[in-house]
N, C-alpha and C positions, 0 to 999 in steps of 0.2 A: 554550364560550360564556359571556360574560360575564351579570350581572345588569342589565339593561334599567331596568327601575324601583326608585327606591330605596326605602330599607327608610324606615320610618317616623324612626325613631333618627335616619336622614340626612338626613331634611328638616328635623327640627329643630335640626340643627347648622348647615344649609344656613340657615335661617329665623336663628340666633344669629350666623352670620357676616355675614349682609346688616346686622342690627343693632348687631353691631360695627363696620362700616364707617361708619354710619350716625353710629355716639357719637365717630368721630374729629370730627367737626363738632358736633357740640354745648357748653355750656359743660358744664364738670367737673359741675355738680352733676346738669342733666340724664341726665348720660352717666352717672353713677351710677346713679341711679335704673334707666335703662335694661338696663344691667347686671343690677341687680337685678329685675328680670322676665324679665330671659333666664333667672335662675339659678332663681325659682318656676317659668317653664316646663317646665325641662330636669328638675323635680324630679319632675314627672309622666308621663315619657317612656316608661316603662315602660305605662304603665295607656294609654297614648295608642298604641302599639306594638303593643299586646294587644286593641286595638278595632276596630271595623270605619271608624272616623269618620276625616276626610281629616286628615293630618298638621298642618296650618294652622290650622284650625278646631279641633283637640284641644288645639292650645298657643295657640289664644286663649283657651279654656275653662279650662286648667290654669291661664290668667291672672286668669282671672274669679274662679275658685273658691278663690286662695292670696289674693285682694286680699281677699276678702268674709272670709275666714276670718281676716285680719288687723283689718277692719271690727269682727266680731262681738267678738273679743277685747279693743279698744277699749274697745265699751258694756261690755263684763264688767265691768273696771274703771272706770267710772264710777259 
């Protein structure tokens, strides 16, 4: 028998395909950007894998935490 529920790792590939379908409608630069939150999400997919919190909610949070941490780095240099 097969695996029923997917693994964490597969919801967030699942969650980056719906978003790639999503950037064929977009203009280029939007679709970029989007791209680029797929690619900070997927950067914490391990730590999001290893947690008890729902796969959806750990790659909005992996999104909140990679924007802020781009935010903070910002003020550094000003």
């Amino acid at each position: 028998m097969g695996r029923t529920t997917p693994t964490a790792r597969q919801s967030i590939e699942r969650i980056a395909e719906s978003i790639e379908k999503m950037c064929s409608l977009m203009n280029s630069t939007d679709a970029r950007i989007a791209r680029d939150l797929v690619a900070k999400g997927r950067k914490r997919s391990a730590e999001i894998s290893f947690s008890a919190i729902d796969p959806e909610t750990g790659f909005i949070l992996a999104l909140l935490l990679e924007i802020e941490k781009e935010i903070l780095s910002i003020r550094e240099r000003t």
